[in-house]
ZADO-1210 file (C-alpha; in nm, 4 decimals, padded with zeros to 6 digits):
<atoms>
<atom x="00.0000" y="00.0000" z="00.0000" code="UNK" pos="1"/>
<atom x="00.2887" y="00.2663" z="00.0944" code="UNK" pos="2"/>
<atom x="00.4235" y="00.1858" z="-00.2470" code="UNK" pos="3"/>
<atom x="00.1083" y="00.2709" z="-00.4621" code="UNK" pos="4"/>
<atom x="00.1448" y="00.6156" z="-00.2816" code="UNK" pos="5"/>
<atom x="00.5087" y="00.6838" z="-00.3091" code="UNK" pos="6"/>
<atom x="00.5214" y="00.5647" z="-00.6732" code="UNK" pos="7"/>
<atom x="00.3763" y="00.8243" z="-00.9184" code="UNK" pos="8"/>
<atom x="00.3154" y="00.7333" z="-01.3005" code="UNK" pos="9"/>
<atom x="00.5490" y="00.8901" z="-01.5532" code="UNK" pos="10"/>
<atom x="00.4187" y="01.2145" z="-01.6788" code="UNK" pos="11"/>
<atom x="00.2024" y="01.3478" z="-01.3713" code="UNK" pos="12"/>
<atom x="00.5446" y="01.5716" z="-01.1708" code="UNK" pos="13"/>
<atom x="00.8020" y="01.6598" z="-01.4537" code="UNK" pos="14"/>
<atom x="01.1599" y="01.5557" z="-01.3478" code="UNK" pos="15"/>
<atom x="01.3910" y="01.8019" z="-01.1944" code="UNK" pos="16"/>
<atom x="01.6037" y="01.8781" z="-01.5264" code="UNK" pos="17"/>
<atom x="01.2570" y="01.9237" z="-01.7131" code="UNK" pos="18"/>
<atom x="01.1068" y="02.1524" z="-01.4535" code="UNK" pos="19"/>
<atom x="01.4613" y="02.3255" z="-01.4204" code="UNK" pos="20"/>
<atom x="01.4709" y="02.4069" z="-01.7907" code="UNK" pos="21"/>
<atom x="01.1392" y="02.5442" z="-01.7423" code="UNK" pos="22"/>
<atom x="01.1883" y="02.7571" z="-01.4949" code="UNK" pos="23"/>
<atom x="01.4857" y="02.8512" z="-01.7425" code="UNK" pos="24"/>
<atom x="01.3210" y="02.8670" z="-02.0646" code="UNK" pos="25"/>
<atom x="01.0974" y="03.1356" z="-01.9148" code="UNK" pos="26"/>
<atom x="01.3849" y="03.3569" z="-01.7621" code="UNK" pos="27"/>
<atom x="01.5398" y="03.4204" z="-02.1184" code="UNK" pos="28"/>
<atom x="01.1864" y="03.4155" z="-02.3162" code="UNK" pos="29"/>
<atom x="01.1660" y="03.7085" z="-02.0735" code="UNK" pos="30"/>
<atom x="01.5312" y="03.8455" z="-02.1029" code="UNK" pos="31"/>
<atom x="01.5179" y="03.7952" z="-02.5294" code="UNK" pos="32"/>
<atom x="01.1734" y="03.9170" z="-02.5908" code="UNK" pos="33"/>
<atom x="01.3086" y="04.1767" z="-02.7720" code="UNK" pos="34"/>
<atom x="01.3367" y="03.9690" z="-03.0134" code="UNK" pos="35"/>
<atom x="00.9558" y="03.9481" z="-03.0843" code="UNK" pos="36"/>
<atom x="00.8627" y="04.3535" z="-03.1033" code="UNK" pos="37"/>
<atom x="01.1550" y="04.3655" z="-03.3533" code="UNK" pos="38"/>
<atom x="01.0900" y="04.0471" z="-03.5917" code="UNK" pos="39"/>
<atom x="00.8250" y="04.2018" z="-03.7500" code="UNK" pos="40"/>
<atom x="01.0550" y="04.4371" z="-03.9174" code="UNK" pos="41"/>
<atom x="01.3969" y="04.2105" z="-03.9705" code="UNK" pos="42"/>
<atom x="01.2269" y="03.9388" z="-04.1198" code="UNK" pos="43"/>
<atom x="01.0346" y="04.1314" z="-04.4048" code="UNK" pos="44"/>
<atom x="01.0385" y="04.0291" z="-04.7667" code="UNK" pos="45"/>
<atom x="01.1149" y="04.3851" z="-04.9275" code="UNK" pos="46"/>
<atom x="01.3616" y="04.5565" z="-04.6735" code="UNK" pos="47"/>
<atom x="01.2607" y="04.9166" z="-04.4544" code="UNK" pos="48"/>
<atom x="01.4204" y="05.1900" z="-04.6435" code="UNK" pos="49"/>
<atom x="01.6575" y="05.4071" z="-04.4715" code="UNK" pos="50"/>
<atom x="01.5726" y="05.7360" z="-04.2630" code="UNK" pos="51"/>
<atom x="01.7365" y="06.0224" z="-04.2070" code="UNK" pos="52"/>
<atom x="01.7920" y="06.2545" z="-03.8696" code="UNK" pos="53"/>
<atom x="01.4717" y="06.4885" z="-04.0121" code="UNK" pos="54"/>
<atom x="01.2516" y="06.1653" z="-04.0229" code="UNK" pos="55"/>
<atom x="01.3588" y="06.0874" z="-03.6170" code="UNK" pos="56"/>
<atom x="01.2726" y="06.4716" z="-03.5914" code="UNK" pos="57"/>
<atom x="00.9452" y="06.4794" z="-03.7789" code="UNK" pos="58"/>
<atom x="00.8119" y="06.1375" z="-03.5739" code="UNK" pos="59"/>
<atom x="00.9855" y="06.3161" z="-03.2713" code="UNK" pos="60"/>
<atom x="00.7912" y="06.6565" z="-03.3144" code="UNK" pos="61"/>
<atom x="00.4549" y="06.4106" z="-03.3737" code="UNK" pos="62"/>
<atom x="00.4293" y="06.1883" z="-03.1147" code="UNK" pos="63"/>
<atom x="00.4055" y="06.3796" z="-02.7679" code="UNK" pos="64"/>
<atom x="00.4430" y="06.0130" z="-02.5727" code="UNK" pos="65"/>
<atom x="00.6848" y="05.8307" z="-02.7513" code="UNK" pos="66"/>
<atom x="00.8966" y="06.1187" z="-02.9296" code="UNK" pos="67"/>
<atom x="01.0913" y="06.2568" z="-02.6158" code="UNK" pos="68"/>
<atom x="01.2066" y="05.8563" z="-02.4735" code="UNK" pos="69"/>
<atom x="01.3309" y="05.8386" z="-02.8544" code="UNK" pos="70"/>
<atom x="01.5217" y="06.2004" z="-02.8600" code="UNK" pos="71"/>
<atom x="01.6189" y="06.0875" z="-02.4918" code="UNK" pos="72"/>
<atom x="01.7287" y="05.7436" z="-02.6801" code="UNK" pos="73"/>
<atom x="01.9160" y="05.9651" z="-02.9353" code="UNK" pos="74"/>
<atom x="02.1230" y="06.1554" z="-02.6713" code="UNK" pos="75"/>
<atom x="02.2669" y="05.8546" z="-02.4989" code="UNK" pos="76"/>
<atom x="02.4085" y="05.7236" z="-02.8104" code="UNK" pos="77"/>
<atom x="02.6258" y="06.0258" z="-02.7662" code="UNK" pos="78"/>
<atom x="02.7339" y="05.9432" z="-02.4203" code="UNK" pos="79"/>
<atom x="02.8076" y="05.5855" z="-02.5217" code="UNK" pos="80"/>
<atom x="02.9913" y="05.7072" z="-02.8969" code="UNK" pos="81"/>
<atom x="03.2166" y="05.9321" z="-02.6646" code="UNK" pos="82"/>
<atom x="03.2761" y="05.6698" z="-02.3856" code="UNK" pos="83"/>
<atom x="03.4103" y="05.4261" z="-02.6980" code="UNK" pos="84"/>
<atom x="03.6578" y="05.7002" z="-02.8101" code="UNK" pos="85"/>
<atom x="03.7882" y="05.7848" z="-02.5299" code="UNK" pos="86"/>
<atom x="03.8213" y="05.4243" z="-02.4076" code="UNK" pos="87"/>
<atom x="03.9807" y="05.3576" z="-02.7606" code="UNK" pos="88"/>
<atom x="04.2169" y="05.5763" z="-02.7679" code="UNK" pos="89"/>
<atom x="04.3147" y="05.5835" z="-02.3954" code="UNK" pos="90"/>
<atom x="04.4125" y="05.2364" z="-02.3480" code="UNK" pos="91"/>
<atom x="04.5390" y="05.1864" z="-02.6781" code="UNK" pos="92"/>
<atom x="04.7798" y="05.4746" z="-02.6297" code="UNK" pos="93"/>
<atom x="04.8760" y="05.3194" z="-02.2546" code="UNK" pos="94"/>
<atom x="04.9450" y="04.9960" z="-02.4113" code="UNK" pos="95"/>
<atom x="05.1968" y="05.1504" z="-02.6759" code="UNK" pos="96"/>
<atom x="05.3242" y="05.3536" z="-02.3988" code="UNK" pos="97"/>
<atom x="05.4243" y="05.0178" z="-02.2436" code="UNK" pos="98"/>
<atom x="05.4593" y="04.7712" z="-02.4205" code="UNK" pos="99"/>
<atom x="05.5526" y="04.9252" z="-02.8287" code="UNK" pos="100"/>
<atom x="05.3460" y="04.6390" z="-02.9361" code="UNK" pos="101"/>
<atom x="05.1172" y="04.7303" z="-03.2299" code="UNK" pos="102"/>
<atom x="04.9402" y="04.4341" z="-03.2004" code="UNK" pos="103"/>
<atom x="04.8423" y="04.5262" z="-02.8364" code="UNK" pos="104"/>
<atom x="04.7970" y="04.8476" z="-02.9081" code="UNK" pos="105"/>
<atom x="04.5430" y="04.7027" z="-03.1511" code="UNK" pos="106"/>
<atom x="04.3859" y="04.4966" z="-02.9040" code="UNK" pos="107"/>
<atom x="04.3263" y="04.7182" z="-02.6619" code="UNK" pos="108"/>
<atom x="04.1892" y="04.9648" z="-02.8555" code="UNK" pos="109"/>
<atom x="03.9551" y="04.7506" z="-02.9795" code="UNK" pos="110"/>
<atom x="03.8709" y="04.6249" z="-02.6163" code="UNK" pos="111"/>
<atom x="03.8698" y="04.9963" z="-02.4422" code="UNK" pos="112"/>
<atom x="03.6064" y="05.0840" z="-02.7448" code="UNK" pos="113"/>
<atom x="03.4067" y="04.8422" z="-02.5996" code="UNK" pos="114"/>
<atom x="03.4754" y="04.9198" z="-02.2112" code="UNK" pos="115"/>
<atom x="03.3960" y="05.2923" z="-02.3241" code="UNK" pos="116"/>
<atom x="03.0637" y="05.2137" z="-02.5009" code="UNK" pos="117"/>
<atom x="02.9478" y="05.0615" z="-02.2023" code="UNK" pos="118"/>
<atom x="03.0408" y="05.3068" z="-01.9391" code="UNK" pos="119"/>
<atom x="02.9480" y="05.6216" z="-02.1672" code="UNK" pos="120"/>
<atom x="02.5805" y="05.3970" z="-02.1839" code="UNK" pos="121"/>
<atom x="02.5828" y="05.3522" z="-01.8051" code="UNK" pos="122"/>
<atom x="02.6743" y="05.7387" z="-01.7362" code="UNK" pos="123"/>
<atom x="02.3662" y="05.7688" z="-01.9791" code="UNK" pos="124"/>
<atom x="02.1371" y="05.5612" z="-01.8617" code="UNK" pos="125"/>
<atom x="02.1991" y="05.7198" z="-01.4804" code="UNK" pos="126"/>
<atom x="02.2234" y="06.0992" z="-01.6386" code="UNK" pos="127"/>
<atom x="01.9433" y="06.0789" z="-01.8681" code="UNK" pos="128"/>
<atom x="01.7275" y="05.8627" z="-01.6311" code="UNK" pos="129"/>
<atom x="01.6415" y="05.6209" z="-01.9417" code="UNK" pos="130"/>
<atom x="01.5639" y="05.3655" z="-01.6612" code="UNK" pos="131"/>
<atom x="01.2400" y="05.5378" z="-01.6065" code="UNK" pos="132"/>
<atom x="01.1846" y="05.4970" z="-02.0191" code="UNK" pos="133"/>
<atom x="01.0511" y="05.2435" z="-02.2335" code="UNK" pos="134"/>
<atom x="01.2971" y="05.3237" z="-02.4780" code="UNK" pos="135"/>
<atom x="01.2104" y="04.9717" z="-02.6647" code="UNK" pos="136"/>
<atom x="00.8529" y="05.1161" z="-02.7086" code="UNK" pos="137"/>
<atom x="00.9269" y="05.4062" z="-02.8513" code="UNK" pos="138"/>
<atom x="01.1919" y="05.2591" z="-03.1215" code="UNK" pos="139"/>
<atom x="00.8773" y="05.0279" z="-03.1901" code="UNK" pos="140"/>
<atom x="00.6943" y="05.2981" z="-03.2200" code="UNK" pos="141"/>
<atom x="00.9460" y="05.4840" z="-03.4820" code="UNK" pos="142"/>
<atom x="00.9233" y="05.1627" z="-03.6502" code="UNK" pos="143"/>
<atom x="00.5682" y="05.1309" z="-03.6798" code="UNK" pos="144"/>
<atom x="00.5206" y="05.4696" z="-03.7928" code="UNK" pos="145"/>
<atom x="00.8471" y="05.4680" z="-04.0550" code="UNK" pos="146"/>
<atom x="00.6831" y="05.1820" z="-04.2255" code="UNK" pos="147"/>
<atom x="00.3598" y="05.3096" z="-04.2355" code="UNK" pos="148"/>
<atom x="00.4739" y="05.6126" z="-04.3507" code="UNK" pos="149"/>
<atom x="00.6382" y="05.4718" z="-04.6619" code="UNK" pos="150"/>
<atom x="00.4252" y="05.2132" z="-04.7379" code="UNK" pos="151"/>
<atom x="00.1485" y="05.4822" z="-04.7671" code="UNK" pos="152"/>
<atom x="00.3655" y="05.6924" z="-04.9973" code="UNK" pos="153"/>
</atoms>
């Protein structure tokens, strides 16, 4: 009798690696869901024609919700474009300084470019307060209304 009760049939409690990948599965469905708003415009047939800065400036000047997070959006690219240069150029030139290697120097400019973009996006995100944004939305939103507006045209 205590075994009929201890003994469960297969399929009624997942087993722990099922139920762990799971648990997982839903973590990076969250983290990646990105990937969803945005599919609708990679994986078109005829590609989304190019925009320029007075395009960003007309949607920006329309939309009173989603227009300032983009222009906010806009201005931290700055932050993060001047964080990469500087990072560039500082550690490359501290690794010639030290070492006369060009292939270093190479290296670590490539790597401080990449430090620098994301400390310049950090100093961004805590200067321009994009945490309180839903900058995804609003680049959605750009999207939406690009298309939309060149389709109609």
């Amino acid at each position: 009798m205590m075994a009929e009760t201890s003994s469960s049939p297969a399929g009624s409690s997942p087993s722990f690696f099922r139920g762990h990948w799971e648990g997982w599965k839903g973590y990076w469905g969250d983290k990646f869901a990105f990937l969803v708003d945005y599919s609708k415009f990679v994986k078109r047939e005829k590609p989304i024609p190019s925009w320029s800065d007075s395009d960003v400036e007309e949607f920006i000047a329309s939309e009173p919700v989603h227009g300032p997070t983009l222009k906010t959006a806009r201005e931290a690219v700055k932050f993060a474009a001047t964080g990469s240069i500087i990072g560039a150029i500082s550690t490359a030139g501290i690794a010639w300084k030290y070492s006369r290697s060009p292939h270093g120097a190479a290296l670590s400019f490539g790597a401080g470019a990449v430090f620098g973009w994301t400390f310049g996006q950090e100093i961004a995100n805590h200067w321009l307060q994009l945490y309180r944004l839903d900058t995804m939305a609003a680049q959605v939103k750009f999207l939406d209304w690009w298309v939309n507006k060149t389709e109609s045209q």
